[in-house]
C-alpha positions as semicolon CSV with decimal commas, in nm:
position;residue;x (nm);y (nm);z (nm)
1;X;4,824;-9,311;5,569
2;X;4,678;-8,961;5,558
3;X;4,437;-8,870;5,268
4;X;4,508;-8,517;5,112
5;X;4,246;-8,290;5,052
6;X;4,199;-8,157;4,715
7;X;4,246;-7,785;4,664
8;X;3,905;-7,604;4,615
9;X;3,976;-7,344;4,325
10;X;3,763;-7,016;4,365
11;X;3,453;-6,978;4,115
12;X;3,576;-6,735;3,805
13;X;3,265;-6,498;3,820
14;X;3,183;-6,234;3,560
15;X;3,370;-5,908;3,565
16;X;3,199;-5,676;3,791
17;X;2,958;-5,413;3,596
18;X;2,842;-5,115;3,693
19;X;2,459;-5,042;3,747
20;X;2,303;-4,873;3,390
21;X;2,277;-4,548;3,480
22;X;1,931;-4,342;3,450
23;X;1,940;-4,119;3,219
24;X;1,858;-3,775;3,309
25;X;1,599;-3,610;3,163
26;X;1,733;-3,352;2,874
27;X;1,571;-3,009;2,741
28;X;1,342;-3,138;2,498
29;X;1,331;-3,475;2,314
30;X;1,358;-3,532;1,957
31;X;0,931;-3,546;1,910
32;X;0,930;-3,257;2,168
33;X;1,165;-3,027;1,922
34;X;0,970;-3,165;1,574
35;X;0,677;-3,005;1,713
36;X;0,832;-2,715;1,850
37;X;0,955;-2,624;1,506
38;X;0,659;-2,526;1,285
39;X;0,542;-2,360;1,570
40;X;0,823;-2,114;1,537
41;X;0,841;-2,103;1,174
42;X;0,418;-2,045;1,160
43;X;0,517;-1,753;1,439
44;X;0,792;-1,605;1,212
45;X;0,570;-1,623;0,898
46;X;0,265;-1,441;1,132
47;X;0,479;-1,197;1,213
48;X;0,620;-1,133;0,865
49;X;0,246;-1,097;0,700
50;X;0,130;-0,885;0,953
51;X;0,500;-0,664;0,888
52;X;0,402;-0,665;0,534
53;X;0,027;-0,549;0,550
54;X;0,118;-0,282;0,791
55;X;0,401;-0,207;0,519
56;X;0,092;-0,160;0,226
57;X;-0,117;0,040;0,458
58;X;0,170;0,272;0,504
59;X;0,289;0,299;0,134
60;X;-0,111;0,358;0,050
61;X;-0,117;0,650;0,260
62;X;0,256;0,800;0,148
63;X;0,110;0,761;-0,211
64;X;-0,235;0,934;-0,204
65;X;-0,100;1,166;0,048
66;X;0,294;1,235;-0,075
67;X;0,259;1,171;-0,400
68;X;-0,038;1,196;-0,654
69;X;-0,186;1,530;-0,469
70;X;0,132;1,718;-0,492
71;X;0,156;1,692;-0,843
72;X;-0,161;1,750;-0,887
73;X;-0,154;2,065;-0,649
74;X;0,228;2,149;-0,853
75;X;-0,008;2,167;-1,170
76;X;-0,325;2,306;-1,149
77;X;-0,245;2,608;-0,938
78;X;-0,054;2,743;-1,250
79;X;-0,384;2,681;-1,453
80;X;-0,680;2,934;-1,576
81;X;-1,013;2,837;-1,509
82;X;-1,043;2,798;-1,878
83;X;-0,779;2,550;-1,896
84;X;-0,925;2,382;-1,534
85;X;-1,239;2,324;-1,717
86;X;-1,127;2,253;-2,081
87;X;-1,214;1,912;-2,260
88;X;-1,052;1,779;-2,562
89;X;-1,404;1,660;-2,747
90;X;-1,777;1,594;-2,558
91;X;-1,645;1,231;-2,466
92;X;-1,357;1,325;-2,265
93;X;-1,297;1,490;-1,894
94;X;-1,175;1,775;-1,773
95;X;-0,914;1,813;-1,529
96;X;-1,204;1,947;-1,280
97;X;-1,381;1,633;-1,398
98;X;-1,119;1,439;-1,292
99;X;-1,063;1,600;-0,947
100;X;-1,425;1,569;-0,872
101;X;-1,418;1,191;-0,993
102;X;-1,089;1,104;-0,785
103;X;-1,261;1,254;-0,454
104;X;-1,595;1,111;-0,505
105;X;-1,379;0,748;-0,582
106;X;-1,204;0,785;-0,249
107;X;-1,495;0,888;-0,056
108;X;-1,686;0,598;-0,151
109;X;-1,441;0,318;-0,121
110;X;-1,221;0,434;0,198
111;X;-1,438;0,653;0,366
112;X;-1,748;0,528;0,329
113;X;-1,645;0,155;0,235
114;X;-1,359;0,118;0,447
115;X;-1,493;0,261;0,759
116;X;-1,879;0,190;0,724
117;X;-2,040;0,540;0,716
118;X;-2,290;0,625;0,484
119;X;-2,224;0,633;0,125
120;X;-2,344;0,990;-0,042
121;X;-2,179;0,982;-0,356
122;X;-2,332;1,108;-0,700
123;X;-2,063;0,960;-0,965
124;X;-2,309;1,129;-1,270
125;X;-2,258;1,480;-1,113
126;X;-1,843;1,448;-1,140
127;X;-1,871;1,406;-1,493
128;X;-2,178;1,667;-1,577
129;X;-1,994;1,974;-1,342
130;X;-1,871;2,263;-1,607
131;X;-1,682;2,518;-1,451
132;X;-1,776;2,414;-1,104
133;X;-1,523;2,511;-0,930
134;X;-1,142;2,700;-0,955
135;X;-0,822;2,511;-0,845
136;X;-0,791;2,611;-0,528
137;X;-1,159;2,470;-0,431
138;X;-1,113;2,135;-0,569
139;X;-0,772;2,089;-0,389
140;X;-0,935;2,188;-0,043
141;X;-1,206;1,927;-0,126
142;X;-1,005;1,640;-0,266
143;X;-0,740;1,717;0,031
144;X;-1,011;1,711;0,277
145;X;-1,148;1,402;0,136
146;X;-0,785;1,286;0,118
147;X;-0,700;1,357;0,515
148;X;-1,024;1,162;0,622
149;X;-0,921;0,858;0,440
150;X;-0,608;0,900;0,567
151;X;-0,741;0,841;0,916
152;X;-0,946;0,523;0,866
153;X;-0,620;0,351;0,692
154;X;-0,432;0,474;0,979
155;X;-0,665;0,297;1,235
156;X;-0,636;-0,052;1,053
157;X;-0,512;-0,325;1,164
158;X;-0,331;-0,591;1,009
159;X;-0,564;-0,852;0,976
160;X;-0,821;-0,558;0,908
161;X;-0,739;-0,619;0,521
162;X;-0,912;-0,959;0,509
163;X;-1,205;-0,820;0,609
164;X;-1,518;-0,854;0,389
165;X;-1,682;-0,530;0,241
166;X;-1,973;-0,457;-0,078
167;X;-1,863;-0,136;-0,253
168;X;-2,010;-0,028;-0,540
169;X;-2,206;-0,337;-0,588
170;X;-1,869;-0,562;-0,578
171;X;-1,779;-0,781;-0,295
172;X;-1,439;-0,739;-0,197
173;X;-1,181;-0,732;0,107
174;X;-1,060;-0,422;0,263
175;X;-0,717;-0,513;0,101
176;X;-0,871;-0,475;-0,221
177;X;-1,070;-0,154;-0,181
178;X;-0,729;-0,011;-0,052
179;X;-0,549;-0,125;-0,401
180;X;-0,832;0,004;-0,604
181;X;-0,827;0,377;-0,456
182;X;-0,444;0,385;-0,487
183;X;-0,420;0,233;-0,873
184;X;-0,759;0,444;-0,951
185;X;-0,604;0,740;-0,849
186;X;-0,245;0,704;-1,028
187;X;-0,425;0,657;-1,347
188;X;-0,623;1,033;-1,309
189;X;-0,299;1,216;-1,182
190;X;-0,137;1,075;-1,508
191;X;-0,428;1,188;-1,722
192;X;-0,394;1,501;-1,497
193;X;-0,008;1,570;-1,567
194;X;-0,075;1,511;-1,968
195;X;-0,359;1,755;-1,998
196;X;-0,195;1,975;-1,776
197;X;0,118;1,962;-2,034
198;X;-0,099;2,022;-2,289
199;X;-0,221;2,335;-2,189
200;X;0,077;2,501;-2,021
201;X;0,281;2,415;-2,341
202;X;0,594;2,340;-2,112
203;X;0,764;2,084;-1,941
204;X;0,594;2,041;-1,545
205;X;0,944;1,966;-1,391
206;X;0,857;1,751;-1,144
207;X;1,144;1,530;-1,169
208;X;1,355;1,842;-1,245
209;X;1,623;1,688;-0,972
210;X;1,700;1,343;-1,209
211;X;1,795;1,621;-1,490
212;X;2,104;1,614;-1,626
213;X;2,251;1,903;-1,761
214;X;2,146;1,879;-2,170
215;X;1,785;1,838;-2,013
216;X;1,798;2,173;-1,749
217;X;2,005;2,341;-1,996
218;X;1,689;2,296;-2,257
219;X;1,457;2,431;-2,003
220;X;1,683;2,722;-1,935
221;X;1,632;2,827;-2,287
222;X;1,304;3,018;-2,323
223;X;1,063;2,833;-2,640
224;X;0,910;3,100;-2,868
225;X;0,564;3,109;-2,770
226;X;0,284;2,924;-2,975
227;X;-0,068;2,980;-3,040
228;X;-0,290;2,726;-2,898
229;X;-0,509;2,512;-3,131
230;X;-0,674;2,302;-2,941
């Protein structure tokens, strides 16, 4: 009799996997990129400010420049001395007042405040002055004065208008001094203009090209001329 041997049935074994990969190292991880971000947005928003101060600096110096001493030039040049010089009562200013006032304003807070030389200014003296001066003085002086301050705002630098200053007995930032001088001296040129107006007894036309033609039509027509009574 011959034994049989019993059948050996292979071992079922797992189904083969493949080794877990390594993964390979990618540009930047999640924590890397949350960092990297306000880094870029605190860049863009540098860049921006320092885009916006240059910005005021420039539209300071179009404005005293440009703006307020043309007109003011456009007006007094077709003025007497008389008229220069003329005050509506004792506690009023003249238009020479108000030229002397505007340059002695700019020299102290640019020039002098601004850039750091000394401060000469005598504020009573712009008010006392009677006949001081004709026209085309005072424009040489306040343009002179004008062209100086020019030049300091046009060496500042961005974070320049932070800076710390003590004008006048205030404390204030460069920024500030800037925004005084321009506002300070829109307010004279308007007072300018009106008492200019007053004593010309005609329209200035210095927006002559947003007429339309009722308005230029008007100003063709000659006005009868009237005795001044004030």
């Amino acid at each position: 009799m011959t034994l049989r041997r019993k059948a050996v049935r292979p071992r079922r074994t797992a189904p083969h996997s493949p080794a877990p990969r390594r993964k390979t190292a990618t540009r930047g991880t999640s924590a890397t990129r949350r960092t990297a971000a306000p880094r870029v947005r605190t860049a863009a928003a540098n860049i921006a400010a320092g885009q916006a101060a240059s910005a005021f600096i420039a539209e300071s110096r179009r404005r005293l420049r440009q703006e307020y001493l043309p007109k003011i030039r456009h007006v007094t040049q077709a003025l007497s001395k008389r008229d220069l010089w003329w005050r509506p009562n004792s506690s009023s200013n003249s238009i020479g007042n108000l030229m002397l006032h505007l340059d002695g304003n700019v020299r102290q807070w640019i020039v002098a405040g601004v850039s750091g030389v000394p401060d000469v200014r005598d504020r009573d003296a712009e008010f006392l002055a009677h006949e001081a001066a004709d026209a085309s003085a005072l424009l040489a002086q306040v343009g002179r004065t004008l062209l100086h301050a020019d030049r300091v705002l046009a060496r500042l630098r961005p974070e320049d208008l932070i800076a710390p200053r003590e004008i006048q007995g205030y404390r204030v930032t460069v920024l500030q001094a800037i925004y005084h001088v321009v506002e300070h001296f829109s307010g004279h040129t308007g007072q300018i203009l009106y008492v200019a107006k007053l004593r010309l007894d005609r329209d200035l036309a210095l927006y002559a090209h947003l007429d339309g033609p009722k308005r230029r039509a008007r100003r063709r027509t000659p006005r009868p001329r009237r005795s001044r009574f004030f």
